[in-house]
N, C-alpha and C positions, 0 to 999 in steps of 0.2 A: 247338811241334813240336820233338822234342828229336831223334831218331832218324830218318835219312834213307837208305835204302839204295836204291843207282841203278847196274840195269844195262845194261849194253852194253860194245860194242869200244873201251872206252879200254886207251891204252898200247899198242895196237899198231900206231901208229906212221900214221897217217892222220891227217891234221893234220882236217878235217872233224868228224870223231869227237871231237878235241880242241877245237877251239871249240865245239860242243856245251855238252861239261862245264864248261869254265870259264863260261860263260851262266850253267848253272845255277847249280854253285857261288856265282858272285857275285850271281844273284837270289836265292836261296835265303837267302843271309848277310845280306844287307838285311832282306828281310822276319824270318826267326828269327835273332838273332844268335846264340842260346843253341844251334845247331843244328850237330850233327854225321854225318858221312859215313861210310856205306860202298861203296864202290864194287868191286861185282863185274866182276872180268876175268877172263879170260887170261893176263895181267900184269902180277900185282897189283904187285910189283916196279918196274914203270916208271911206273906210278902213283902210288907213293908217292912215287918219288924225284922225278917232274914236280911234284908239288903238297902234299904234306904238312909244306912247311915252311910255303906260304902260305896250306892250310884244316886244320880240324880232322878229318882222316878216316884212310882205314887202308884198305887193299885185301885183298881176301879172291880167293883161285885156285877158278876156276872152270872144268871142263872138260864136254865133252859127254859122256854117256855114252850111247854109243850102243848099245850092247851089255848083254849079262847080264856077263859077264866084265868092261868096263868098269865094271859097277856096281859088283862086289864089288870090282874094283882100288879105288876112291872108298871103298866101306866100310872096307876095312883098312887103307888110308892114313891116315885118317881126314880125306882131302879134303872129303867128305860134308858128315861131320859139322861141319867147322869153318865149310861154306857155311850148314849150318842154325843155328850157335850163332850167327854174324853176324847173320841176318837177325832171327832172333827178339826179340821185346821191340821191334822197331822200330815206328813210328808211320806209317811211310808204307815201301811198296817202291814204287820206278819203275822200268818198261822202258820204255828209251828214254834219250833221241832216237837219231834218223837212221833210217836204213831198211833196220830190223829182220827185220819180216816179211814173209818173202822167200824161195822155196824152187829157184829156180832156180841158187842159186851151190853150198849142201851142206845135205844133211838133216843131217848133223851139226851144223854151225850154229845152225840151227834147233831142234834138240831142245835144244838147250845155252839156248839164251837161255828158250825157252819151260818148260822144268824148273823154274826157277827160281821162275816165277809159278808152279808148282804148291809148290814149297816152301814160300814164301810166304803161300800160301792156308792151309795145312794148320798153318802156327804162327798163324793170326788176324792175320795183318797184309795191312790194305788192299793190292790191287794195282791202280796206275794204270798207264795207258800213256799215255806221254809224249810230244807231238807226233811222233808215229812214223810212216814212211814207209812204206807196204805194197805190197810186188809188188815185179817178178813173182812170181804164183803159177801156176805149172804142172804143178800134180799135185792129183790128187782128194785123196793123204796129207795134202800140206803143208795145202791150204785146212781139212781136220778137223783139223788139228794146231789151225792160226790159230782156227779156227772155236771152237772148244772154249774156247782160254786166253782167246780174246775176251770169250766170253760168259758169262766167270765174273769177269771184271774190276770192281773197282767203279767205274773213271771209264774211256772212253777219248778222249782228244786222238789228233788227228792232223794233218799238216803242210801237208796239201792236199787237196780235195774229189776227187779221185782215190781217195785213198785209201782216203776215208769211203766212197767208191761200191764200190769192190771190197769192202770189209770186208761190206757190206750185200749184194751177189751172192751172197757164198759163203753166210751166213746168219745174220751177227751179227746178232742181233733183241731180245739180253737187257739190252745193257747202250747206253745211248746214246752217239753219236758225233760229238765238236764238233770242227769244223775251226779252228785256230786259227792255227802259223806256226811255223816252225824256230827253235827259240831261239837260233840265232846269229846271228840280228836284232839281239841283245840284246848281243852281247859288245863291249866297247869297245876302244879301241886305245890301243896302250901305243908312242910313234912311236920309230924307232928303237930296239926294242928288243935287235937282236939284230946291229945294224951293218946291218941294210938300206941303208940310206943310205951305209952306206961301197961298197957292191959298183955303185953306181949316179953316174956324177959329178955334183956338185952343178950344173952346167949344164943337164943334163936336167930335174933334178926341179924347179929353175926354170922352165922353161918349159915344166912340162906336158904335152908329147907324146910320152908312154908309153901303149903298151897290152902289159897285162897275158897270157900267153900262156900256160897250164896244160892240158897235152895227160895226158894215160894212157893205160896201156896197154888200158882197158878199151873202146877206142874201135877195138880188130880182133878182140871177143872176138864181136860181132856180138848181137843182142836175144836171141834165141832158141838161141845156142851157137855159130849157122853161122859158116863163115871169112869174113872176106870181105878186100878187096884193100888191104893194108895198104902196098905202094907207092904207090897212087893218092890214100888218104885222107893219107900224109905229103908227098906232092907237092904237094897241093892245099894244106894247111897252109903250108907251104913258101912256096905263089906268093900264097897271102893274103899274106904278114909281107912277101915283098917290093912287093907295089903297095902295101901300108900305107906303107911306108917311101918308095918313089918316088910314089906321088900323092897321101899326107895328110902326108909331113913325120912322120909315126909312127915310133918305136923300140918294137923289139918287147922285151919284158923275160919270156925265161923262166923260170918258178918252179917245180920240184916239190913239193906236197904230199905225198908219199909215196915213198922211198929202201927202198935196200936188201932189198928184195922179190925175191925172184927168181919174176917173171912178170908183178909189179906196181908197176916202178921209174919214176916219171915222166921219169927221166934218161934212159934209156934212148932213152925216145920223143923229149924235147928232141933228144939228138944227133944222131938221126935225120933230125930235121926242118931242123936247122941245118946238115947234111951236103946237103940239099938245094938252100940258098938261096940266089940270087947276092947280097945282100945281107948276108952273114954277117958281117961286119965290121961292121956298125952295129947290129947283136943284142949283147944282153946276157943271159951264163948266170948263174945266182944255183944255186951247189952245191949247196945243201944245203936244207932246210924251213925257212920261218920259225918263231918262234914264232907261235901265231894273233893274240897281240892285237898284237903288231906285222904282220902280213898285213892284218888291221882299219886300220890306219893307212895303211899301202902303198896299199890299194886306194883309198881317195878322192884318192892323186896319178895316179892310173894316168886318162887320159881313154877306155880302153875297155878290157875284158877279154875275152879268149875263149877259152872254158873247157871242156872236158869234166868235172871232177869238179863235184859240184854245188855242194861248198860254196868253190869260186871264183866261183862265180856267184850263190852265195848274199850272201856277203858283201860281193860288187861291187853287188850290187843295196842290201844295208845303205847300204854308202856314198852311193850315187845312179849308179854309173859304169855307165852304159850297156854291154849287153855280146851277144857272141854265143856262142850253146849249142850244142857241140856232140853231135849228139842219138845218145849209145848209148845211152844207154838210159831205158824210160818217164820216170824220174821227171827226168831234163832238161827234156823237155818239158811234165812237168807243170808244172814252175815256171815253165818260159817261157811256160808260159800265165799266168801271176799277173802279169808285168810289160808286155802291152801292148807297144807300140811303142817303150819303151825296150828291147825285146832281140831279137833275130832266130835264130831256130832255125834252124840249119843242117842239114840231112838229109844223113846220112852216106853213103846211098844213092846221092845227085846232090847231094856236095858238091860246091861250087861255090866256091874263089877269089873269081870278079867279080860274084857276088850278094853274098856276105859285104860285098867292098868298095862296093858299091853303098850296102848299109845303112849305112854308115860315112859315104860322104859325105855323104848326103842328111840325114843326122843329124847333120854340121857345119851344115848353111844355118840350124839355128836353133838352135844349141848351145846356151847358157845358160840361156835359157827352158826347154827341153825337159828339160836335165838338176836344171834348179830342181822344175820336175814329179815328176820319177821322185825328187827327195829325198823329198817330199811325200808320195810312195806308199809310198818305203820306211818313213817314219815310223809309217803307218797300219798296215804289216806289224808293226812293234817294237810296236806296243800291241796287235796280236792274237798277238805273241810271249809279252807277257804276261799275257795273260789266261789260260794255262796253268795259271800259280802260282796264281790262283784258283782257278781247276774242280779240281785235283788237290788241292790242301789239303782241299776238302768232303769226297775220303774218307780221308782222314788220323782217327787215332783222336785221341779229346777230350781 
């Protein structure tokens, strides 16, 4: 497999999105080493410059076109054309990872990702979908938008049996559906890679009692659109970090994976929550995004994490770190359905502080054993992480 073109929201600045790709990239370069990239964004720009010194690829601009006018602006740009010259002659297209298909955030979105697998189709190059996360879908358009690229796919993966269920409601019935795992299972840690360790004193990270704290903003945007009480849900937050810190001896360490947004800045939500706390003096803010495969490393010192984006809770579960979810939205809680009683789904609804901590303690009375477990588990996740690179290769051309 010489030719590999893989899309999604890289380079825009979502560290989740980026651990994704470097998974693949680096499974991908094991199994083909002769194999090369393209990678459809948005920004192809911060793609190149994030990793084309250390894979073989090239970013191609990809926008939606939503309109008749947007089409023809694309033709005479010759935006179009340079998305179709990329993909052609490839051996495999992948959309995906993360969670793609999804009509509740913008149909433009959506038409933009899903174009693409029609481009794709139309030069003879296989399309897989790549452990992809689906939903919400909240409109009869989106599910025939989904419905359609679905059923002309030649493989699809997906990241959880959720997802394979909805794909099957709306009417996928042509092409089959293997549940497999997020391949950021998969991505390894690079420790220290970005001075973590400096923003943290080495007496903490000695003794182990950190928990990891990654809030968003998408945690007042509510499931469905509605507002809901975004003093109540930073309060609560707030009074969790400090009985962590006065009744488990916990330092709360918070991380944004995502900067610079206006509407979608985790800092924002951190100062928030720190402006809250009586305990703010024994919090630690970390500025800026790690890189992922140092967050990979972070997360197995971290003794618990609690996370609204998924993939701090993805990758705490990589490590074995026990964690709590904070639940906006479905696919939180699909995941916390995959780990059992190593993670506790917080309801945003009747979040609750002293349930949170409840989970906390009762999950010291047998620590080691119990997180010796959830390594185990996560281990069985990384080999259904890779069994992806299997299923998708069978539609790769010969």
């Amino acid at each position: 497999m010489r030719k590999i073109v893989i899309s999604g929201w890289y380079g825009c600045g979502n560290l989740g999105d980026e651990a994704i790709l470097l998974a693949m990239l680096d499974t991908f370069r094991e199994r083909y080493p002769d194999a090369r990239f393209v990678i459809v964004s948005e920004v192809p720009e911060q793609v190149e410059r994030d990793y084309a010194g250390l894979y073989p690829l090239r970013g191609v601009a990809q926008r939606s076109y939503y309109s008749p006018l947007e089409f023809a602006s694309g033709l005479l740009s010759g935006a179009l054309p340079r998305v179709w010259s990329a993909i052609a002659g490839a051996d495999l297209f992948l959309l995906g990872g993360g969670g793609l298909l999804r009509d509740n955030t913008s149909r433009r979105n959506l038409v933009r990702i899903l174009d693409e697998c029609t481009i794709a189709r139309l030069l003879g190059v296989p399309v897989a979908f790549f452990a992809l996360g689906v939903g919400p879908i909240r409109t009869a358009w989106g599910a025939r938008l989904i419905r359609r690229a679905a059923n002309r796919a030649a493989i699809i993966t997906v990241r959880d049996r959720a997802s394979a269920e909805l794909l099957h409601s709306i009417g996928v019935a042509s092409t089959p559906i293997r549940v497999t795992a997020d391949p950021a299972f998969l991505l390894r840690g690079e420790d220290g890679a970005d001075g973590l360790r400096r923003l943290i004193p080495e007496r903490l990270l000695a003794e182990g009692r950190l928990v990891g704290v990654f809030p968003c903003e998408g945690l007042f945007w509510g499931d469905r659109g509605e507002p809901v009480e975004r003093a109540r849900i930073l309060g609560e937050i707030a009074s969790l970090c400090d009985r962590l810190v006065r009744r488990t001896a916990l330092t709360p360490v918070f991380m944004p994976l995502r900067t610079g947004v206006v509407g979608d800045d985790d800092l924002v939500v951190v100062d928030e929550i720190l402006a809250r706390m009586e305990t703010r003096p024994q919090a630690i803010r970390v500025p800026r995004v790690p890189p992922p495969k140092a967050l990979r490393s972070m997360m197995a010192r971290f003794r618990y994490v609690v996370g609204a984006r998924l993939h701090s809770l993805i990758l705490a579960a990589a490590a074995g770190t026990p964690l709590i979810g904070l639940d906006y939205e479905p696919k939180v809680r699909h995941f916390l359905g995959t780990v059992g009683p190593h993670g506790f789904l917080a309801d945003l609804g009747d979040l609750s502080a002293a349930r949170c901590t409840a989970f906390v303690e009762d999950y010291e009375a047998g620590y080691e054993s119990r997180r010796a477990g959830f390594s185990a588990l996560a281990a069985e996740r990384a080999r259904a992480a890779l069994t992806t690179f299997d299923i998708v290769a069978e539609a790769a051309r010969e």
